[in-house]
BALOBA-1460 file (C-alpha; in Angstrom, 3 decimals):
// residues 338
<rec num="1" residu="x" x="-37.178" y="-19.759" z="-18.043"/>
<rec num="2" residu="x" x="-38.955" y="-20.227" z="-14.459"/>
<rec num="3" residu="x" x="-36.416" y="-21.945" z="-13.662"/>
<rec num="4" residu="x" x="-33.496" y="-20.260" z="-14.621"/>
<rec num="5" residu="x" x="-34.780" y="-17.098" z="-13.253"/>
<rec num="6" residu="x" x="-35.324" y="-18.853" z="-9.763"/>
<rec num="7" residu="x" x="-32.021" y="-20.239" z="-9.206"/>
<rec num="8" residu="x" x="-30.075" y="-16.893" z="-10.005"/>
<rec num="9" residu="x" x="-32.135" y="-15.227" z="-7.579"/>
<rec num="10" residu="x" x="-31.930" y="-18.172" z="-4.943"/>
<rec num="11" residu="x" x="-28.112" y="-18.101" z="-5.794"/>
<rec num="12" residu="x" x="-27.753" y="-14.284" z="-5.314"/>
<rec num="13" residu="x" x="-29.860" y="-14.439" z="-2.011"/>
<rec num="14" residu="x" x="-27.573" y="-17.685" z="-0.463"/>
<rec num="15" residu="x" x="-23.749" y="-16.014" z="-1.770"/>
<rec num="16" residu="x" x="-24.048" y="-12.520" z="-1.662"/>
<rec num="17" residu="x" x="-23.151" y="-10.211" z="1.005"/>
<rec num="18" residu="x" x="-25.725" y="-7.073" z="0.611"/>
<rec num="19" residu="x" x="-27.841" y="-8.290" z="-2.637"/>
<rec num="20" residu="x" x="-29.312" y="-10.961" z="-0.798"/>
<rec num="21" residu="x" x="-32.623" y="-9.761" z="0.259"/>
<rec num="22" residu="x" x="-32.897" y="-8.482" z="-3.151"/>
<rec num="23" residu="x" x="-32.434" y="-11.907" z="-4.460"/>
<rec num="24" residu="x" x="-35.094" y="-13.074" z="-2.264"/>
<rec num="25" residu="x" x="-37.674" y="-10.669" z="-3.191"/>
<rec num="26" residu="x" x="-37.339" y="-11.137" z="-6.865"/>
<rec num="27" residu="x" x="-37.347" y="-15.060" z="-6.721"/>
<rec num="28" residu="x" x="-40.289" y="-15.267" z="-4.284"/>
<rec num="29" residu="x" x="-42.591" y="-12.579" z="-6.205"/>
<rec num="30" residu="x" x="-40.909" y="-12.700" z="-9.563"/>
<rec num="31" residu="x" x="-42.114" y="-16.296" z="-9.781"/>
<rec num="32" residu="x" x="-44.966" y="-15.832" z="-8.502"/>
<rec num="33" residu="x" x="-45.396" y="-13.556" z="-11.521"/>
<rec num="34" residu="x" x="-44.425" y="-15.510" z="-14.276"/>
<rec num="35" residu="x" x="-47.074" y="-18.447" z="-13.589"/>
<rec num="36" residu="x" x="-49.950" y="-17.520" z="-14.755"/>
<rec num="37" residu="x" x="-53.771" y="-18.116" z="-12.706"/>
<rec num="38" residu="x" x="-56.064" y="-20.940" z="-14.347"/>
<rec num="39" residu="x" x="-58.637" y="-19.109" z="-16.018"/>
<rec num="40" residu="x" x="-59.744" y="-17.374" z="-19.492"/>
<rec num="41" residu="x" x="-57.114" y="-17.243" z="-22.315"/>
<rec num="42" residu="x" x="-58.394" y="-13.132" z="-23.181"/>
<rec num="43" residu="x" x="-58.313" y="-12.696" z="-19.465"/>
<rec num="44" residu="x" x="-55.389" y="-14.149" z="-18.957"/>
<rec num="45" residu="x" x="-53.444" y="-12.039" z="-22.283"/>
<rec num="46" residu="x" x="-54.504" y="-8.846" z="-21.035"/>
<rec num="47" residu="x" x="-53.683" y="-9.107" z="-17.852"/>
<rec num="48" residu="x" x="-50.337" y="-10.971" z="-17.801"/>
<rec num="49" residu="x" x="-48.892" y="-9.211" z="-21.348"/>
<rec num="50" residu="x" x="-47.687" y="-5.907" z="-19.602"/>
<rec num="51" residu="x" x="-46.869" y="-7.888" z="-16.610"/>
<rec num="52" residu="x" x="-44.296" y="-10.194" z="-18.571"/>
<rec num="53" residu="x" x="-42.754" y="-7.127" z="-20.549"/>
<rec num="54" residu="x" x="-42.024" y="-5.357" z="-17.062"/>
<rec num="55" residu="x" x="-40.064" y="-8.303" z="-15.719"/>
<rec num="56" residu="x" x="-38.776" y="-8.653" z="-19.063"/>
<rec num="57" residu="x" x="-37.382" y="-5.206" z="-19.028"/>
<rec num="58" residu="x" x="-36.371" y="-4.879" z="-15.365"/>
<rec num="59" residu="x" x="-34.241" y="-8.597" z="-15.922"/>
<rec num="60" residu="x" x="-33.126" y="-6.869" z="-19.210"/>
<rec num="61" residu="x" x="-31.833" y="-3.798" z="-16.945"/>
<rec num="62" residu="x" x="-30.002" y="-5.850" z="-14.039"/>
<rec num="63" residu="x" x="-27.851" y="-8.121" z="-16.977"/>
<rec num="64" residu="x" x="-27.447" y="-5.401" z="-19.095"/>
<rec num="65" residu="x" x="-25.474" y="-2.880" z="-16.090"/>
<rec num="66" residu="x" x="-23.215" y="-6.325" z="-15.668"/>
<rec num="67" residu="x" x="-22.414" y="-6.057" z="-18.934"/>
<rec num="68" residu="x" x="-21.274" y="-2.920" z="-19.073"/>
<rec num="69" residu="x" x="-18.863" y="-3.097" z="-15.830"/>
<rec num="70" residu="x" x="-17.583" y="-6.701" z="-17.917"/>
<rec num="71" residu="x" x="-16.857" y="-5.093" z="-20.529"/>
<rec num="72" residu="x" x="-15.322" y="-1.771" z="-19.004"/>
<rec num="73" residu="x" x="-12.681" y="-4.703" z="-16.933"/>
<rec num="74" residu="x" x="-12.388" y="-6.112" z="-20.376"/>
<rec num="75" residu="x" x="-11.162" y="-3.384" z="-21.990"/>
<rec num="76" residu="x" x="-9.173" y="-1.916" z="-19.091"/>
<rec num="77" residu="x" x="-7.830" y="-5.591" z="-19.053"/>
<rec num="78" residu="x" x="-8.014" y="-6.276" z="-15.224"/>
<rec num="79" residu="x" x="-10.675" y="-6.272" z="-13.027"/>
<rec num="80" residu="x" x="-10.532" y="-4.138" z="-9.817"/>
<rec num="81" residu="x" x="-9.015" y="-6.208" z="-7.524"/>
<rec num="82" residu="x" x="-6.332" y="-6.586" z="-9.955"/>
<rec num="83" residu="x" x="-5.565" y="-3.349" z="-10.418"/>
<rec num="84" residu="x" x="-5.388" y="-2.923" z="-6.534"/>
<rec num="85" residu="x" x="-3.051" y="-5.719" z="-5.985"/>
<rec num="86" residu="x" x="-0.616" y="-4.499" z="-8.626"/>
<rec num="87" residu="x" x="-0.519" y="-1.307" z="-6.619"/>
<rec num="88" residu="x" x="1.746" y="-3.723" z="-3.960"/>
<rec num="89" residu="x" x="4.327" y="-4.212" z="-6.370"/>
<rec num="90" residu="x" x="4.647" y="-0.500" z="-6.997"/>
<rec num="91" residu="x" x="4.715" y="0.593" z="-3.327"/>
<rec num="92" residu="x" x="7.273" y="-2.324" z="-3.100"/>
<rec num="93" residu="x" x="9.466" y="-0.721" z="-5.826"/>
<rec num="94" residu="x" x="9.422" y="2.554" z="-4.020"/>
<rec num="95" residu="x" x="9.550" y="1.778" z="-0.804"/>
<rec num="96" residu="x" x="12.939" y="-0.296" z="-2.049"/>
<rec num="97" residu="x" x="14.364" y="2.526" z="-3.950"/>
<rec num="98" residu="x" x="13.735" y="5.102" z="-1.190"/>
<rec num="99" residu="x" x="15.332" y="3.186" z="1.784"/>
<rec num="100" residu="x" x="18.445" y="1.884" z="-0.904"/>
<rec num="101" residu="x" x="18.991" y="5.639" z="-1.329"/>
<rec num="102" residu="x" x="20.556" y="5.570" z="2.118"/>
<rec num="103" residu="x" x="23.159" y="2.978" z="1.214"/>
<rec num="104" residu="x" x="23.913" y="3.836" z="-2.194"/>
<rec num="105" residu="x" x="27.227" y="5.853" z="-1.029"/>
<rec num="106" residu="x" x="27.824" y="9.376" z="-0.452"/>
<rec num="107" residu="x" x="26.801" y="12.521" z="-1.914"/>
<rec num="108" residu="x" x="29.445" y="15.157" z="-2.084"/>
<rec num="109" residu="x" x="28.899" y="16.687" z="-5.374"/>
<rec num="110" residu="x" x="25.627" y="14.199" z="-6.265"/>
<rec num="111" residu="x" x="23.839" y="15.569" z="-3.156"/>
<rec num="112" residu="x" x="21.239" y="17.305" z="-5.056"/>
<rec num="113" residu="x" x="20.681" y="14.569" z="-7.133"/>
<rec num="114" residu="x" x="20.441" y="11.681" z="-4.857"/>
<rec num="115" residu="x" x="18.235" y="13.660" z="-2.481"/>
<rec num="116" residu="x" x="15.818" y="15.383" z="-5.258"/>
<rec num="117" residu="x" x="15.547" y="11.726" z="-6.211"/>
<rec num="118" residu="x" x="14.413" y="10.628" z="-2.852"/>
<rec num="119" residu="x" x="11.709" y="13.482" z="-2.798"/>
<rec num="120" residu="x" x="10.326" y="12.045" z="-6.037"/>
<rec num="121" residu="x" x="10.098" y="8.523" z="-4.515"/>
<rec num="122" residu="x" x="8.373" y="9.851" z="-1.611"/>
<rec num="123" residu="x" x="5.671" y="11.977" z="-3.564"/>
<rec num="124" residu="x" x="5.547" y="9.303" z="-5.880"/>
<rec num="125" residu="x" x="4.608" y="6.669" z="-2.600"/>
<rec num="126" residu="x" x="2.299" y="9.024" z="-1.389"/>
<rec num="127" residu="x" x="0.657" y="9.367" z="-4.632"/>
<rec num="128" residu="x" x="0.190" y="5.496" z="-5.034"/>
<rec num="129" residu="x" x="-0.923" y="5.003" z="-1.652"/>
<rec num="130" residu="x" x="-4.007" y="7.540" z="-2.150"/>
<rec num="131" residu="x" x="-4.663" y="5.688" z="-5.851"/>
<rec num="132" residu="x" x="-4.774" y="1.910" z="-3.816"/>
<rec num="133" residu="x" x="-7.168" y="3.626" z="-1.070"/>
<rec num="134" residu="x" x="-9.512" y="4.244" z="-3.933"/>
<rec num="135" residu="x" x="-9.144" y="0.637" z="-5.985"/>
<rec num="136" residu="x" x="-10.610" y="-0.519" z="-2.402"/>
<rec num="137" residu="x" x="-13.657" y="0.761" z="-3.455"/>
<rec num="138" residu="x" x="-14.265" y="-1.147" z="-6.343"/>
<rec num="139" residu="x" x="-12.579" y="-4.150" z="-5.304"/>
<rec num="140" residu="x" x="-14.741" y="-4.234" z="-2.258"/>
<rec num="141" residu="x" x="-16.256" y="-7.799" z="-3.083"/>
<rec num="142" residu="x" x="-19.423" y="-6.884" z="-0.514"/>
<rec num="143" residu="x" x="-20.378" y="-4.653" z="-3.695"/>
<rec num="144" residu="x" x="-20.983" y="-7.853" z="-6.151"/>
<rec num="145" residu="x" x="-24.240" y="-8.855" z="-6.937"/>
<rec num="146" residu="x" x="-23.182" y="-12.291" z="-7.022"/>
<rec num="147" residu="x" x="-19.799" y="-13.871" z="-6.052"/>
<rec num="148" residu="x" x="-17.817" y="-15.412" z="-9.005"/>
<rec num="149" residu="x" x="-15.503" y="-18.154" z="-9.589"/>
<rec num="150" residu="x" x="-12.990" y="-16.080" z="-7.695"/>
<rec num="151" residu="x" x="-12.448" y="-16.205" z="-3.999"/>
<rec num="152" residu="x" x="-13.196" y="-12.843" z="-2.497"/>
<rec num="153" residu="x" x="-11.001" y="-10.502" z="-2.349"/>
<rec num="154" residu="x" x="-9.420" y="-9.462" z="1.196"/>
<rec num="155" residu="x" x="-10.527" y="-6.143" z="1.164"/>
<rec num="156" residu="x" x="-9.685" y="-6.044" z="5.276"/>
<rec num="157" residu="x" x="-5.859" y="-7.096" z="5.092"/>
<rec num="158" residu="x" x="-5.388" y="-4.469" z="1.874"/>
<rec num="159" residu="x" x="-7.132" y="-1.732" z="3.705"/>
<rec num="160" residu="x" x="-4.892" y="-2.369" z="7.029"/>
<rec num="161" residu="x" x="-2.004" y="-2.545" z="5.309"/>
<rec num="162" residu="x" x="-2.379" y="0.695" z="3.321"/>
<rec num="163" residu="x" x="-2.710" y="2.073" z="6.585"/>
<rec num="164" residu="x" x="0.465" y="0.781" z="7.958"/>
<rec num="165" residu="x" x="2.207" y="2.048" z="4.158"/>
<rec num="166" residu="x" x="1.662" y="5.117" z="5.410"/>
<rec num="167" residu="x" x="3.990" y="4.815" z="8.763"/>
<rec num="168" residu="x" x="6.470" y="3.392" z="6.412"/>
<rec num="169" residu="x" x="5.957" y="6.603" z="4.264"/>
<rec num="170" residu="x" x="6.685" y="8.736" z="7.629"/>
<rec num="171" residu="x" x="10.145" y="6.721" z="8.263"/>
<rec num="172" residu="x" x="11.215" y="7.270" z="4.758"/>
<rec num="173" residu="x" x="10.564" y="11.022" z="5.393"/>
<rec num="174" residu="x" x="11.973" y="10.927" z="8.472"/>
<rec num="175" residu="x" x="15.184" y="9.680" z="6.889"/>
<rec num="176" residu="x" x="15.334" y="12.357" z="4.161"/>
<rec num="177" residu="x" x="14.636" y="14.881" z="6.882"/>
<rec num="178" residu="x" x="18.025" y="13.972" z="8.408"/>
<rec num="179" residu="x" x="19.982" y="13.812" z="5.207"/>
<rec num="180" residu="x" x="19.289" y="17.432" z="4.063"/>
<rec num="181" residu="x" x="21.570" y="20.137" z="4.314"/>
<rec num="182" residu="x" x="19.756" y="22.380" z="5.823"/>
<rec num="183" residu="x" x="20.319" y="26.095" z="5.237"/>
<rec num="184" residu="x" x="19.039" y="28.200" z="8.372"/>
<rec num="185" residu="x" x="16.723" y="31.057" z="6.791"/>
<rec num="186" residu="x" x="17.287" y="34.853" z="7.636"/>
<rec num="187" residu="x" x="15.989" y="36.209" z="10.344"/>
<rec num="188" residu="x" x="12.872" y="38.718" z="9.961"/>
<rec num="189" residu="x" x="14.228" y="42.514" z="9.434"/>
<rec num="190" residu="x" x="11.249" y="43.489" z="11.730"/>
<rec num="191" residu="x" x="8.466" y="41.958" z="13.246"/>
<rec num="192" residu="x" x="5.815" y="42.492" z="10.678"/>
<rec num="193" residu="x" x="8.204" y="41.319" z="8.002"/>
<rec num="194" residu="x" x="5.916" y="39.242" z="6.235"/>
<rec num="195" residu="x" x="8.890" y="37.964" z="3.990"/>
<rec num="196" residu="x" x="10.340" y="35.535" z="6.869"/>
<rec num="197" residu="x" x="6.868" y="33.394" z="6.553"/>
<rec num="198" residu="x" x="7.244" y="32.792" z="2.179"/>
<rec num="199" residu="x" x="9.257" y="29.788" z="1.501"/>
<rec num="200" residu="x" x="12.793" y="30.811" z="0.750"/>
<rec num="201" residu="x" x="13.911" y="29.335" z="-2.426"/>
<rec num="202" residu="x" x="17.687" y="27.753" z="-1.972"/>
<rec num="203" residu="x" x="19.756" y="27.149" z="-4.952"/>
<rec num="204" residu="x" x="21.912" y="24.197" z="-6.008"/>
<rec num="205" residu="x" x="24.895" y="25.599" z="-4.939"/>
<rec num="206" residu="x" x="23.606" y="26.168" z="-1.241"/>
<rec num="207" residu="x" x="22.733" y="22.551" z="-0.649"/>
<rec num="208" residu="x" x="25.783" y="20.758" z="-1.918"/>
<rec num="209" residu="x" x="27.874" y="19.904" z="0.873"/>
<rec num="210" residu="x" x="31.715" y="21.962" z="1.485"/>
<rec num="211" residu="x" x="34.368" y="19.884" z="2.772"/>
<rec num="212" residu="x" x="33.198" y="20.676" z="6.541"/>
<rec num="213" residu="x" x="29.828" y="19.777" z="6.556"/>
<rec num="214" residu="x" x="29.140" y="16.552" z="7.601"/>
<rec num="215" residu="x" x="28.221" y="13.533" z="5.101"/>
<rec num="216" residu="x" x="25.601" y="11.684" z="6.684"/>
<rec num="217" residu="x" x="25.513" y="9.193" z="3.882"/>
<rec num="218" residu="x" x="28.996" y="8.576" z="3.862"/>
<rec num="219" residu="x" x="29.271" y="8.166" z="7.124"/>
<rec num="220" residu="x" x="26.731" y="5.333" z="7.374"/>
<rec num="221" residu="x" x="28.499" y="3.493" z="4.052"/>
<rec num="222" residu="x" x="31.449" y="3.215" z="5.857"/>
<rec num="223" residu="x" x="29.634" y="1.014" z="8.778"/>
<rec num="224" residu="x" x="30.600" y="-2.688" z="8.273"/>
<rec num="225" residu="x" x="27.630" y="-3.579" z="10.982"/>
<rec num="226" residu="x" x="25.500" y="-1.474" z="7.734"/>
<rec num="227" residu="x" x="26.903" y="-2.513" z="4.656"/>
<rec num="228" residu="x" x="28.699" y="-5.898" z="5.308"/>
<rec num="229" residu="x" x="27.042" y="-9.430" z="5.175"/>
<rec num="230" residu="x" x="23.791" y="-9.453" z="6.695"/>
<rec num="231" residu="x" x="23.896" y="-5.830" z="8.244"/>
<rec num="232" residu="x" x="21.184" y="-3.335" z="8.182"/>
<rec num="233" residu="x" x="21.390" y="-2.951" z="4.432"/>
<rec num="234" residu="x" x="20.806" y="-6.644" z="4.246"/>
<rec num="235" residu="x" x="18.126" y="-6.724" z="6.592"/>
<rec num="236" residu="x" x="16.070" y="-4.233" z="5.756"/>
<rec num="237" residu="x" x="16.060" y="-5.150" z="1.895"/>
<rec num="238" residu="x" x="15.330" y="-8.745" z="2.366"/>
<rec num="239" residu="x" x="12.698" y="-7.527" z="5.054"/>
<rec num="240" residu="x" x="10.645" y="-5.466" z="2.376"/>
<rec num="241" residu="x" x="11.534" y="-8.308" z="-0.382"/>
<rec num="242" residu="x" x="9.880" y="-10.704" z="2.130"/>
<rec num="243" residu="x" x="6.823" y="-9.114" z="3.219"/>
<rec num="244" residu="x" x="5.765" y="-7.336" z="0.255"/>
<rec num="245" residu="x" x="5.864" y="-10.578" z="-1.892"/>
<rec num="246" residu="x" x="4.078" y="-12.507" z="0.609"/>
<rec num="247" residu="x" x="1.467" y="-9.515" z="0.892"/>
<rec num="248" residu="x" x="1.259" y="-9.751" z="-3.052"/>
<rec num="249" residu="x" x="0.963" y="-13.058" z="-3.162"/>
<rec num="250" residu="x" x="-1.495" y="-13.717" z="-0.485"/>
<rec num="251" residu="x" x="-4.294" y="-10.726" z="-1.747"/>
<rec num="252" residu="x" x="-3.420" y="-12.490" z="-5.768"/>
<rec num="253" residu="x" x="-4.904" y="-15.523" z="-4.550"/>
<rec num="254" residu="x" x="-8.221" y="-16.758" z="-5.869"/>
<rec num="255" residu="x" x="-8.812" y="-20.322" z="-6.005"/>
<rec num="256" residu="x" x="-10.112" y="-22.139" z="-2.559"/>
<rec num="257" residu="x" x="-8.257" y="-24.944" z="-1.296"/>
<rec num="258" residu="x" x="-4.596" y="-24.461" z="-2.316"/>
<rec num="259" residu="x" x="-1.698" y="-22.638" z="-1.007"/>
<rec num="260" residu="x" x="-0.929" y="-19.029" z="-1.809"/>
<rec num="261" residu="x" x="2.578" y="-19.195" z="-2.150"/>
<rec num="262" residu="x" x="5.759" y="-21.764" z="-1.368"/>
<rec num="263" residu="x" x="5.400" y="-23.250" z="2.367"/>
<rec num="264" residu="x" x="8.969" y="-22.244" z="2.849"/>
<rec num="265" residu="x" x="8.803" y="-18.762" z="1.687"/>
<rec num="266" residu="x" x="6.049" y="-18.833" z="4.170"/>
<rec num="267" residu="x" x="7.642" y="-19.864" z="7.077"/>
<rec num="268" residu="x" x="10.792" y="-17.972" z="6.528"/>
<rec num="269" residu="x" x="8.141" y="-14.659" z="6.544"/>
<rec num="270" residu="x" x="6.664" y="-16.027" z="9.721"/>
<rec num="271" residu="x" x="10.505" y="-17.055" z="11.854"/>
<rec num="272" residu="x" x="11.422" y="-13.275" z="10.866"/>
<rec num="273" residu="x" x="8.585" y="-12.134" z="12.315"/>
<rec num="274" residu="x" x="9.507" y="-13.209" z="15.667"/>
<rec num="275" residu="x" x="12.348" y="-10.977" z="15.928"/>
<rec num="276" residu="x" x="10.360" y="-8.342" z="17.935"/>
<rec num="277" residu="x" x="10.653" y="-5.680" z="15.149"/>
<rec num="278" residu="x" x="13.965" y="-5.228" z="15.357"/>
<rec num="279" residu="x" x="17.710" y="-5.732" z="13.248"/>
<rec num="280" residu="x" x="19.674" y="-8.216" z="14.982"/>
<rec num="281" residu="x" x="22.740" y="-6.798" z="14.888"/>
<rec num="282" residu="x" x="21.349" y="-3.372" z="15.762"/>
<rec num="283" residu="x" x="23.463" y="-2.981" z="18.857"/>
<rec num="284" residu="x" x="26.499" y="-3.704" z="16.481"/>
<rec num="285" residu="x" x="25.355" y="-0.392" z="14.894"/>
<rec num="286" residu="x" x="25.602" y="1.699" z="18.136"/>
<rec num="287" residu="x" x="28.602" y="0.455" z="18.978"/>
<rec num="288" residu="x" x="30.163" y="0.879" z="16.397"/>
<rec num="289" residu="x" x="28.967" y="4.472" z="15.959"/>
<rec num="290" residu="x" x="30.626" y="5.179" z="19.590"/>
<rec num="291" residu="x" x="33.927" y="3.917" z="18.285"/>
<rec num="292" residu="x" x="33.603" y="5.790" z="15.145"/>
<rec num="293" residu="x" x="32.800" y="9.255" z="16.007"/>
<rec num="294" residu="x" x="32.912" y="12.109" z="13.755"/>
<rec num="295" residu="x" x="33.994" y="15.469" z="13.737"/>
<rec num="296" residu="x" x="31.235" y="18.443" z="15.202"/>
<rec num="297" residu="x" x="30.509" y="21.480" z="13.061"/>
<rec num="298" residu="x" x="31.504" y="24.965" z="15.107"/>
<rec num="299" residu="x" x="28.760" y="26.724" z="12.551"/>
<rec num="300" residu="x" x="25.804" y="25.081" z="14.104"/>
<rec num="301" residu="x" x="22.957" y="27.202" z="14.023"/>
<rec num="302" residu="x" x="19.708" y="24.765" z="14.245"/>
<rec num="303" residu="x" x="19.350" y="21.255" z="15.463"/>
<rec num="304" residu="x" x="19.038" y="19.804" z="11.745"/>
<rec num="305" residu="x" x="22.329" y="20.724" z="11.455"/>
<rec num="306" residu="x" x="23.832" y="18.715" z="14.596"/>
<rec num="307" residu="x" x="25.641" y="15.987" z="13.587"/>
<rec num="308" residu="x" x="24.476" y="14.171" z="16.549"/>
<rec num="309" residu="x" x="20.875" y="14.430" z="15.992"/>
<rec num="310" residu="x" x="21.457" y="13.705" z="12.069"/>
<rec num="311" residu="x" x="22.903" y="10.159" z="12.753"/>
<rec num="312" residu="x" x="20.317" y="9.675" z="16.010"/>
<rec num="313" residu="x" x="17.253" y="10.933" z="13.369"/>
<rec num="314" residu="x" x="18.659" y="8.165" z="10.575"/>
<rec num="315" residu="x" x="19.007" y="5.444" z="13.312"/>
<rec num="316" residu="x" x="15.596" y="5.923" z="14.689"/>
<rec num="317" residu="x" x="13.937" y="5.910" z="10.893"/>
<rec num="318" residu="x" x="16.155" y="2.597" z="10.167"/>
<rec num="319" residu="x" x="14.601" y="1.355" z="13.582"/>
<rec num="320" residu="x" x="10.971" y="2.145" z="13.209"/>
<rec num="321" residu="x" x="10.936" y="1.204" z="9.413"/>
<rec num="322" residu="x" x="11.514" y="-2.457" z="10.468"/>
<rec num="323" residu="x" x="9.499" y="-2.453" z="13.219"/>
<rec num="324" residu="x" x="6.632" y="-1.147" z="11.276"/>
<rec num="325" residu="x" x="7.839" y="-4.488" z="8.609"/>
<rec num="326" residu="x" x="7.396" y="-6.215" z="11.102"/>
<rec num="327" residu="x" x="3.734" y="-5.115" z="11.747"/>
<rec num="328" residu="x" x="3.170" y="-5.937" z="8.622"/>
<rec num="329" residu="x" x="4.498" y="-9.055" z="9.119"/>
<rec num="330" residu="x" x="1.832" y="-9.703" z="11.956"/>
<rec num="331" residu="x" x="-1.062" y="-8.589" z="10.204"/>
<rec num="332" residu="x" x="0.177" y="-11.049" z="7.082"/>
<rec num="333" residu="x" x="0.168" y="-14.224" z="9.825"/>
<rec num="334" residu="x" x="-3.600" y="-13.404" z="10.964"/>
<rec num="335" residu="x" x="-4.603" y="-14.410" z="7.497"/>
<rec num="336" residu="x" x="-1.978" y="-17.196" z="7.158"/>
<rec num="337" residu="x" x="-2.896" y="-21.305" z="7.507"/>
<rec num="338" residu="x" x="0.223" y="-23.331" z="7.340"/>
């Protein structure tokens, strides 16, 4: 029993990251308590009896809380850090859906639609963003008593990159911001007309698009340097495929000593990296926008409505979207050994 209850302690005060003074304490005087002084057997009974049931019940106490928080990640069937890495796959699912809104073809009378579908992605993002932030908590491995069988968990590379989701969360709205039709709201009758500062509720009808309004996503479908072989479309899918399955991959692993995913898959992550953050064909886009141009509304009221600063808006998002991939793609290679 001596025994046992040194090495746990010794173990807990040489592995963990804020329990080990604890551990210290209770092997150096917990020991000290369990081995009794030479002298009387009555003496010795009355004085060590209530001395052995304390450390009985305060050892009883520390295994029993581990049992409960065992049995709680039983029952929920993952533990923590778990949990928080299947939050990648989500945000990868979104973040895929969102920016394949662009390219999935016009919107003429599926306007409403396609963009009240792009809203949902992005409240949904946000939504799972603010759930990971709190799985860091718990999956924080600094707050284990003792370290497992389990490597620890890379609490540092999921709490940067959650903050980088959120830039990528900012492009996406940036990119919805430029695709709505934007109906100018009426001017106040007066100025204490309190009604000009409610939100003005626009129907259906309102936001489809009439044959003269411009069709941003139609526009950019009809790109080649977008939609054909290995244009943006291309690009930017296979750049989200890339990183968010290496990020997955690399916060999944566990076990000390092997690789965390296919060298290949690997180095193909790291060579796209060193593109500088930007599509390769991306001057291809512009150019091809300048020998494409389109046809300028006369009814122009705000900026959001300017064609011009509709397609410069989507080209920017498209822009920083992979250059903030490719931040992510840096952050990845810190914790990378090939």
């Amino acid at each position: 029993v001596i025994f046992v209850f040194a090495w746990f302690f010794n173990y807990m005060y040489y592995t963990s990251k804020n329990w080990g003074l604890i551990g210290c304490l209770a092997a150096a005087f917990g020991c000290s308590g369990l081995i009794p002084l030479c002298g009387s057997t009555v003496k010795i009974e009355s004085v060590y009896t209530s001395k052995y049931k304390e450390i009985a019940q305060d050892v009883f106490a520390i295994f029993f809380g581990l049992l409960i928080d065992e049995v709680f990640d039983f029952f929920n069937g993952k533990a923590p850090r778990d949990t928080a890495v299947n939050t990648i796959k989500k945000i990868k699912e979104d973040f895929g859906h969102g920016f394949g809104t662009l390219f999935d073809g016009h919107m003429e009378d599926q306007s409403v639609d396609v963009l009240q579908g792009m809203e949902d992605t992005l409240k949904t993002i946000k939504g799972t963003i603010s759930q990971a932030q709190e799985y860091a908590y718990e999956a924080d491995p600094s707050l284990k008593m003792v370290p497992g069988w389990r490597t620890d968990f890379k609490i540092d590379l999921y709490k940067t990159v959650l903050e980088q989701f959120h830039l990528l969360h900012s492009d996406l709205a940036m990119l919805l911001f430029a695709l709505k039709t934007w109906v100018p709201d009426p001017p106040p009758k007066d100025g204490n007309d309190e009604a000009a500062l409610q939100h003005i509720e626009v129907d259906d009808q309102q936001r489809r698009l009439s044959q003269n309004d411009f069709d941003a996503l139609k526009y950019f479908n009809q790109l080649q340097s977008v939609i054909g072989k290995g244009g943006l479309r291309d690009q930017l899918a296979n750049s989200i495929e890339t990183v968010f399955e290496s990020l997955y991959n690399l916060l999944s692993h566990d076990v000390e000593g092997t690789q965390f995913q296919d060298k290949q898959q690997t180095r193909d992550m790291m060579i796209m990296s060193m593109g500088g953050g930007h599509f390769r064909n991306h001057a291809d886009v512009y150019h091809e926008i300048n020998s494409k141009p389109f046809v300028l509304g006369n009814n122009d009221e705000q900026v959001t409505q300017d064609e011009r600063v509709k397609v410069t808006v989507i080209c920017r998002a498209l822009e920083n979207a992979k250059e903030h991939l490719n931040g992510l793609q840096t952050t990845l290679s810190q914790y990378i050994q090939l």
